[in-house]
C-alpha positions in Angstrom: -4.2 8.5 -19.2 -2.0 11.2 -17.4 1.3 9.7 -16.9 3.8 10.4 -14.4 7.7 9.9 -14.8 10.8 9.2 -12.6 13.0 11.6 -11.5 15.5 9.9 -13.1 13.2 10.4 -16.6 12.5 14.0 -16.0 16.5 14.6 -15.7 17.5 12.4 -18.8 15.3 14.3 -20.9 15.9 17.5 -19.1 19.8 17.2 -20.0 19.0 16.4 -23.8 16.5 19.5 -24.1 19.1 21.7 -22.5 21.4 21.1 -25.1 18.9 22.3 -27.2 18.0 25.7 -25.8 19.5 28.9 -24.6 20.9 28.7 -21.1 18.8 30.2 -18.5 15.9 29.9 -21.4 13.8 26.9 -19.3 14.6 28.1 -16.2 12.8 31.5 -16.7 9.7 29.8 -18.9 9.1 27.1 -15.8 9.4 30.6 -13.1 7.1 32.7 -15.0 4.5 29.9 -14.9 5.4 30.0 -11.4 4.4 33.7 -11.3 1.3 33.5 -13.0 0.4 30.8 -10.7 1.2 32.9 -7.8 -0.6 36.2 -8.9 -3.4 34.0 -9.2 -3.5 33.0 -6.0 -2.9 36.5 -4.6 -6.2 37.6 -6.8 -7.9 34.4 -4.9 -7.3 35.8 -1.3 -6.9 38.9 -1.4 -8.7 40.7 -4.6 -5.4 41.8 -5.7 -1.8 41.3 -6.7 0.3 44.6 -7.2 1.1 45.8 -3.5 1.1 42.3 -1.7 3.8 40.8 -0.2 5.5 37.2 -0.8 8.3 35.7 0.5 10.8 33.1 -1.0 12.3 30.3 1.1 15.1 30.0 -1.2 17.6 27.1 -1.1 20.3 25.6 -3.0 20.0 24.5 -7.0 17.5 25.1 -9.6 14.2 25.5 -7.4 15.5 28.4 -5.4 16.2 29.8 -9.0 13.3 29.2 -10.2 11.5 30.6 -7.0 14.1 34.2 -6.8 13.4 34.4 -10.9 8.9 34.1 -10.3 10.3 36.7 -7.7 11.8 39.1 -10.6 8.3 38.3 -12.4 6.3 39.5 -9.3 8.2 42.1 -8.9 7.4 43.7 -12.4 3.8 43.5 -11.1 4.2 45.9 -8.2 4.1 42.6 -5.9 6.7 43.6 -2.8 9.0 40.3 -2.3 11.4 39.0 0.2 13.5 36.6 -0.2 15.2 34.3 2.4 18.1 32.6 1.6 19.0 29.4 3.2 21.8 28.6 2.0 23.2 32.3 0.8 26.5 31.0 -0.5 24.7 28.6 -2.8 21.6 30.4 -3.9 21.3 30.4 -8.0 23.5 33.4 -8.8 21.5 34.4 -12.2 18.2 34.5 -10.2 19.0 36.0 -7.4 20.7 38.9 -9.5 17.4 39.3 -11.1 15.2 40.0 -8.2 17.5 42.8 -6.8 17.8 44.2 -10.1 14.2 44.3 -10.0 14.2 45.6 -6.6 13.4 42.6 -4.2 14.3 42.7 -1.0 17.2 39.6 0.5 17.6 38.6 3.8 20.2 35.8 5.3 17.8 33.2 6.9 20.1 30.4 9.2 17.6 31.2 11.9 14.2 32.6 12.8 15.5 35.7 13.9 12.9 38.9 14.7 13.4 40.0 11.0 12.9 36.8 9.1 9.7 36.3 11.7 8.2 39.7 10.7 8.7 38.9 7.0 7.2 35.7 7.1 4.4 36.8 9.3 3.2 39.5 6.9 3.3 37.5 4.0 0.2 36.9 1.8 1.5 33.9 -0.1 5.2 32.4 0.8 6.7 30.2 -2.4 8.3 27.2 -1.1 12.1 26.7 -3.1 13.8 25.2 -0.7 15.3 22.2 -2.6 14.3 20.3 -5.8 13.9 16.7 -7.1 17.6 15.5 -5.9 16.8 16.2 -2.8 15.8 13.2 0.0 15.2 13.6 3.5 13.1 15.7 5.8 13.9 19.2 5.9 16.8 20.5 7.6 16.6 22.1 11.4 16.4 26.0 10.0 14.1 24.9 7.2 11.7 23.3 9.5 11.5 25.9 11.6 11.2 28.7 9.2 8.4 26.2 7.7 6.6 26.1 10.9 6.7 29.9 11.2 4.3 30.0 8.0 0.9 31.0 8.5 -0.1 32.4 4.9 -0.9 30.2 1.5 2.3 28.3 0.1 3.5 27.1 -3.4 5.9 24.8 -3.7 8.3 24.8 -6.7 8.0 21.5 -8.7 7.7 19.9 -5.2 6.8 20.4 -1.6 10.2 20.7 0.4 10.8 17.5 2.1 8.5 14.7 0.5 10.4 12.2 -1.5 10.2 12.8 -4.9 10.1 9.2 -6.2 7.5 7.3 -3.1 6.0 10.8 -1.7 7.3 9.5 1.5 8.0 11.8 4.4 10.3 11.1 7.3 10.5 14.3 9.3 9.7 17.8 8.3 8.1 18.7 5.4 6.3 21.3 3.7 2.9 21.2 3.2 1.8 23.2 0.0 -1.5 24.5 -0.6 -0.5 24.0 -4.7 2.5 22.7 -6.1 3.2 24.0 -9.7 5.4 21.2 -12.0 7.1 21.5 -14.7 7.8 19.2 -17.9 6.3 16.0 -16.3 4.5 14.9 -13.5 6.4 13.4 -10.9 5.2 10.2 -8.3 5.4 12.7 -5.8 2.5 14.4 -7.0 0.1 11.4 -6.7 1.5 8.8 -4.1 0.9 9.1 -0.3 1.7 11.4 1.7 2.7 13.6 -1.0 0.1 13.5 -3.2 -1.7 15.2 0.1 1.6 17.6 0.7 1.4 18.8 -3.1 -2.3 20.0 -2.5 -3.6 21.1 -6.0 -1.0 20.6 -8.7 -1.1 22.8 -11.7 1.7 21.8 -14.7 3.5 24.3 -16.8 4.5 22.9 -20.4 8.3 23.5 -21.0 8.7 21.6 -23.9 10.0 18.3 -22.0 7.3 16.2 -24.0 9.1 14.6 -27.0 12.1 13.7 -24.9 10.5 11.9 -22.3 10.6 7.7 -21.9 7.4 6.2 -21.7 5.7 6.9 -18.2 6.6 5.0 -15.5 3.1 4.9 -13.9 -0.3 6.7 -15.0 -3.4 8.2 -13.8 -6.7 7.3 -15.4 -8.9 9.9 -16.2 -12.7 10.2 -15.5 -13.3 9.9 -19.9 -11.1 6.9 -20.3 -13.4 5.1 -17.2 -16.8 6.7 -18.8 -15.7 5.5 -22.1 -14.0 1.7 -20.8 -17.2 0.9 -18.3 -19.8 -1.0 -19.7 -23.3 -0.6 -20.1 -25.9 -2.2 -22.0 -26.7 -1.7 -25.5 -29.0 -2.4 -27.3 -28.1 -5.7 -28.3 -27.6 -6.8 -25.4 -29.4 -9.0 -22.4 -27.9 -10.2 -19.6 -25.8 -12.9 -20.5 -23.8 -10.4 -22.4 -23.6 -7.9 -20.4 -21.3 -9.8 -18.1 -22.6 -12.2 -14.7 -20.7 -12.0 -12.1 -20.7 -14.5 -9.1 -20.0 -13.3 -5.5 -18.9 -16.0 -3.1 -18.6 -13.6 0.2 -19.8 -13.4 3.8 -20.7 -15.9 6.4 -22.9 -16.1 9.3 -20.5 -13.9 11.0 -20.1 -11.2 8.8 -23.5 -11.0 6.3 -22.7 -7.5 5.4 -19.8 -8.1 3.3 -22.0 -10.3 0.9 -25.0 -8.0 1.2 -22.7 -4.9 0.0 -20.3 -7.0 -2.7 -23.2 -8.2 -4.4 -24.9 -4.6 -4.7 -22.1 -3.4 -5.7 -22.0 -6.0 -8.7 -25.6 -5.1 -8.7 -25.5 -1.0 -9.4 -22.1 -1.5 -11.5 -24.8 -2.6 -14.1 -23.6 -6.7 -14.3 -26.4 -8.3 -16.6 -26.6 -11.0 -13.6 -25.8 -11.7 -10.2 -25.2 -14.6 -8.6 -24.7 -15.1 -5.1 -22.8 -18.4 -3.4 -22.6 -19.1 0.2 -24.1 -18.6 3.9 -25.8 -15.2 3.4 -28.3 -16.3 0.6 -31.7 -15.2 2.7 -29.6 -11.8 3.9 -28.7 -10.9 0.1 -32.0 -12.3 -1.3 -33.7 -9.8 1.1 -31.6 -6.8 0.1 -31.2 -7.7 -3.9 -34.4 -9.4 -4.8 -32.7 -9.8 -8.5 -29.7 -11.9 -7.5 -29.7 -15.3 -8.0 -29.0 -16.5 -4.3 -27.6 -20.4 -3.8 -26.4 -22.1 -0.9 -22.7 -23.0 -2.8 -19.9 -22.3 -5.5 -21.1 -25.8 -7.3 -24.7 -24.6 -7.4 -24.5 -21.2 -8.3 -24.4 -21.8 -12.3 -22.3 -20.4 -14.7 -20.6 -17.0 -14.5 -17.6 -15.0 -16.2 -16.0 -13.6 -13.0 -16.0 -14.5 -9.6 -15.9 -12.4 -6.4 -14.6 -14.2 -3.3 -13.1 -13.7 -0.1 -15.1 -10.7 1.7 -16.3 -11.8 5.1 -16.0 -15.5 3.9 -14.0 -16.7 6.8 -10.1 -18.0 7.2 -10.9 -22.1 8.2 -11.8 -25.0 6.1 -15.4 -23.7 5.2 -14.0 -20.4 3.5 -10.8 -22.4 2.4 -13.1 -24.9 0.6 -15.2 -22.1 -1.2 -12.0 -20.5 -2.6 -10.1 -23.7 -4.4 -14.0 -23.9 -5.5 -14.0 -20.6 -7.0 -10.1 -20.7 -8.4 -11.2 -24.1 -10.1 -13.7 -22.6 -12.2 -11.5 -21.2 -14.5 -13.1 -17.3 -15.0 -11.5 -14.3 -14.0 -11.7 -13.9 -9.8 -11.3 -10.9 -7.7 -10.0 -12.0 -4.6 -10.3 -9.9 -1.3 -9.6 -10.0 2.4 -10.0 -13.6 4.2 -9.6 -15.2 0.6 -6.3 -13.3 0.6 -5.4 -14.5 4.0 -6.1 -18.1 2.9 -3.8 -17.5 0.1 -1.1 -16.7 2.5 -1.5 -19.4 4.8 -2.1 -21.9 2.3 0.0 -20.7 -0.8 -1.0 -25.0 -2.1 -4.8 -23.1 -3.2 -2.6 -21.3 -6.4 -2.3 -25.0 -7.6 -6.4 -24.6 -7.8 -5.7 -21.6 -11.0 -5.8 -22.8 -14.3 -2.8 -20.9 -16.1 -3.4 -17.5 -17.4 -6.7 -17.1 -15.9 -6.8 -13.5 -14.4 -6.6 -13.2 -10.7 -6.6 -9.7 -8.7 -5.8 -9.6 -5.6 -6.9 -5.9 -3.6 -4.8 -6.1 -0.3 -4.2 -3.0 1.9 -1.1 -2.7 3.7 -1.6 -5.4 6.4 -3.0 -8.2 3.6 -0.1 -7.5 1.4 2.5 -7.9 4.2 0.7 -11.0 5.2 1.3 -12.7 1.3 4.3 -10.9 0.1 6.9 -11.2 2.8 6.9 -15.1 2.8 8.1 -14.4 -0.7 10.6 -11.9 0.1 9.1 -8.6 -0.9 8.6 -6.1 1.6 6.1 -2.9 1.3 8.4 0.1 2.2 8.0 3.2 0.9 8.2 2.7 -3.0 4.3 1.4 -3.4 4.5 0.8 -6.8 7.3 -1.2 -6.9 6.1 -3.2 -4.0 3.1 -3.9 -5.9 5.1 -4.7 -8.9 7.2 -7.2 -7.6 4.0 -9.0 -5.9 2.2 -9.2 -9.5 4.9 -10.8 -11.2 5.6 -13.4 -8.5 2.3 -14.3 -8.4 1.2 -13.8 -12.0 -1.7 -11.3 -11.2 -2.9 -7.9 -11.0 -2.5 -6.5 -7.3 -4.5 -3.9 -6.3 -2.7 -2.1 -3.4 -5.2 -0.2 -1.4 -4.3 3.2 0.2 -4.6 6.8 0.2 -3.2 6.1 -3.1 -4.7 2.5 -4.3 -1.8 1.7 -6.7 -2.7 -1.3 -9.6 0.1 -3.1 -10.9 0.4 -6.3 -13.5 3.0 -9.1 -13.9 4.2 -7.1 -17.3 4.9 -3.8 -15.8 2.2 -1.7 -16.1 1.0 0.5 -13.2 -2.2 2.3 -12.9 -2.3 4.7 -10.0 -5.8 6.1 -8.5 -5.8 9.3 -5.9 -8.5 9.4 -3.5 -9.8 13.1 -2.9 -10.1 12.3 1.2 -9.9 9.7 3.7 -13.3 8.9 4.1 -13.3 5.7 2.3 -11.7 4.7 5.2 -15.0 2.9 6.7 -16.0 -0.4 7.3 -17.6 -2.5 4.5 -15.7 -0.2 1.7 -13.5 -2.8 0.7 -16.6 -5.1 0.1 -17.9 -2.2 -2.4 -14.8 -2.7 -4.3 -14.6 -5.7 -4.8 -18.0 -6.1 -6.1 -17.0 -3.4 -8.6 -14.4 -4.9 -10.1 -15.8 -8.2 -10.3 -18.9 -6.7 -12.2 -16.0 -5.2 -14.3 -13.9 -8.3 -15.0 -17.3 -10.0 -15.7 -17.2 -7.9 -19.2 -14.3 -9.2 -20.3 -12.3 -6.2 -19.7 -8.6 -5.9 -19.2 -8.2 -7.3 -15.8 -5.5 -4.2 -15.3 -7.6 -1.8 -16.7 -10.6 -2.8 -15.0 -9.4 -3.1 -11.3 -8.4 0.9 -12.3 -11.8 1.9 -13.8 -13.6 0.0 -10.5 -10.8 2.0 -8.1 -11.7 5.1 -10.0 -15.9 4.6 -9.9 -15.5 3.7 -5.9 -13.4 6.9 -4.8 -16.5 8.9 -6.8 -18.6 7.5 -5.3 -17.3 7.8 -1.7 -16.9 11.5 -2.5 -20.7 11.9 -3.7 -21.5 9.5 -0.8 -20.0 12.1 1.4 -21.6 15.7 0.6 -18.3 17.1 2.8 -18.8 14.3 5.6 -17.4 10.8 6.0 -20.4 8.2 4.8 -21.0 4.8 5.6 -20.0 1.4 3.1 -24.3 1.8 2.5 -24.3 5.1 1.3 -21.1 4.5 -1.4 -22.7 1.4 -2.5 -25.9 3.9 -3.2 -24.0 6.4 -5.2 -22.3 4.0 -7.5 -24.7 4.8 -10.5 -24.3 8.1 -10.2 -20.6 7.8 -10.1 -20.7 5.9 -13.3 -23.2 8.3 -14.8 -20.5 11.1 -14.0 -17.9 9.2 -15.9 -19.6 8.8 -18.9 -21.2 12.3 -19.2 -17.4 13.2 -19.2 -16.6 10.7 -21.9 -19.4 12.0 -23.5 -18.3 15.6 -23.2 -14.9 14.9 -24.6 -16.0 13.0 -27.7 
């Protein structure tokens, strides 16, 4: 797993390695990978690096030193840069003697005056320094406005200007980087919200930060750990073994959501399906090799449940819930069985202790359950989703740009869609037949609500082909979203 650290982390261990190292010494190793990065993406647009021009919005503190010292680098590479100093009194004083040693060019920038215009307008790439991770708010008038003057690539320095480094929030102004470069650690700016968009492709340059960093506070799962965690049959198995996974979803209302829970239990590979409730003809029609019964009492045994897509908020779909919750097996729980949670918080009674239960809200579902109990959404997801799991002694799924997994003992799993198009109807239904199929293995409830969040955002993107796609079409590219996974497992054994 990738993991991703506070910026409270990054700056404990950043303190204890600077003890340890000549001064200026990190500084110039983080802005060289800062010029490499940037020479790179002059090669990209343009065929070439010596002769083009860059400019540096250069603030106040170590990323405006950082940005005027990749500046110096450049400049040793025949790349003409400007620099544009926000804050001239403040800018880093080692730095920004280095890029006019090296013959960079300075300007005072406290407004978009016809010279500061001109430089911007010719740029070919503009490096984004304006402030660093101690920074919070939106950017500041002249900053915004020299930001909206931009019209060529940007970097940001470690982050993009005006994005909270901690949620990825923005209130205001920000900038929005076509690649961020990081150094030491990743930061939750990088792959929460509205920043992971902001940060656009994030490359990270190893200063050594490694052996003095606390354990993550988050992480990222990578395609190998899902390829290598998501089960398949082998060949000892037959399809008791390979996990069965009941799905007590939709109603007469909405058949869909059981028609596209159960296929997703289906093409997740479960060694069984069986399907409980009011669609049985609409998902025996569509999945000929589910076992399709009219109830939760009559559907058999099973080792995790699905319930709650399309099943309905009154008695009926409050009866089929305590039904599932009763049977003691791991249950995903989704949309109106999530409502009925909230309204009725009794149906917890129904658990037996330390059976797993994950709950998938998005933003709306998890207001309607959490602020009863005091805990709000706001900006910090993770911690939001934190608090929820260990009131409620589960594993929420927090759906979002971002889906965010969390457990009652800490542990936070974070998953980073690559567009908005799973943004569809009948999407959520797809995901929660995947992790159902998943918890029907017997793996890690945690770890399998982040492999399903994982195989779902693939298979949205190949679902896609550069176009939003319907629920349908994702549910059809599951297997090759889980074949993808485990070729890259494969490939890294």
């Amino acid at each position: 797993m990738l993991g991703v650290w506070t910026t409270a982390q990054v700056k404990a261990a950043e303190d204890k390695l600077l003890g340890r190292t000549p001064e200026g010494a990190l500084m110039r190793k983080a802005a060289f990978g800062v010029a490499v990065r940037c020479a790179a993406m002059l090669r990209e647009r343009t065929g070439g690096v010596a002769g083009r021009r860059v400019v540096l919005l250069i603030g106040a503190g170590n990323n405006g030193g950082d940005a005027l010292w990749a500046g110096h680098f450049l400049r040793r590479r025949s790349v003409a840069v400007t620099a544009l100093l926000l804050a001239p009194d403040k800018a880093h004083p080692a730095g920004l003697d280095a890029l006019r040693r090296s013959g960079g060019r300075v300007l005072t920038a406290d407004s978009l005056t016809p010279e500061v215009a001109a430089a911007l307008g010719g740029a070919d790439l503009v490096v984004d320094g304006i402030v660093g991770l101690s920074a919070r708010g939106p950017l500041r008038p002249v900053a915004a406005e020299l930001v909206a003057a931009v019209d060529a690539p940007v970097l940001s320095v470690d982050l993009p200007s005006g994005v909270d480094p901690d949620t990825g929030a923005t209130h205001g102004p920000a900038v929005r980087a076509d690649v961020t470069v990081t150094f030491g650690a990743r930061k939750p700016v990088h792959v929460l919200g509205e920043g992971a968009v902001r940060s656009g492709k994030v490359h990270f340059v190893d200063i050594g930060l490694g052996p003095w960093l606390d354990e993550p506070a988050f992480s990222v799962l990578e395609p190998a750990e899902v390829g290598r965690d998501w089960r398949v049959p082998g060949p000892d198995d037959d399809k008791y073994t390979q996990g069965v996974t009941g799905v007590a979803a939709g109603s007469a209302t909405y058949p869909g959501a059981a028609v596209l829970a159960t296929g997703a239990a289906v093409l997740a590979t479960s060694g069984m399906v069986r399907y409980a409730g009011w669609a049985a003809d609409e998902v025996r029609a569509r999945w000929p090799e589910v076992v399709a019964t009219g109830s939760v009492e009559d559907a058999g045994r099973v080792q995790a449940w699905i319930v709650g897509p399309g099943l309905g908020t009154g008695q009926a779909g409050r009866d089929v819930l305590a039904g599932v919750l009763a049977d003691g097996v791991p249950t995903c729980v989704d949309a109106d069985g999530i409502t009925l949670l909230a309204t009725d918080p009794t149906l917890w009674d129904r658990r037996e202790p330390d059976v797993p239960v994950v709950l998938t809200p998005h933003a709306g579902e998890f207001a309607r359950i959490a602020e009863p109990l005091g805990i709000e959404l706001g900006d910090d997801r993770p911690a939001a989703a934190g608090a929820l799991a260990r009131r409620l002694s589960c594993v929420v799924l927090l759906k979002g740009h971002t889906t965010v997994i969390a457990d009652a003992t800490g542990r936070v799993l974070v998953n980073l869609a690559s567009s908005a198009w799973l943004a569809t109807a009948g999407s959520g239904d797809v995901l929660s037949g995947l992790i159902g199929a998943a918890l029907a293995t017997g793996l890690d409830p945690w770890l399998a609500a982040g492999c399903a969040a994982w195989v779902h955002e693939h298979a949205g993107m190949l679902a896609a082909k550069g176009a939003p796609a319907p629920a349908s079409a994702i549910l059809e590219a599951i297997p090759d979203a889980v074949r993808a996974a485990r070729a890259v497992a494969g490939a890294s054994r």
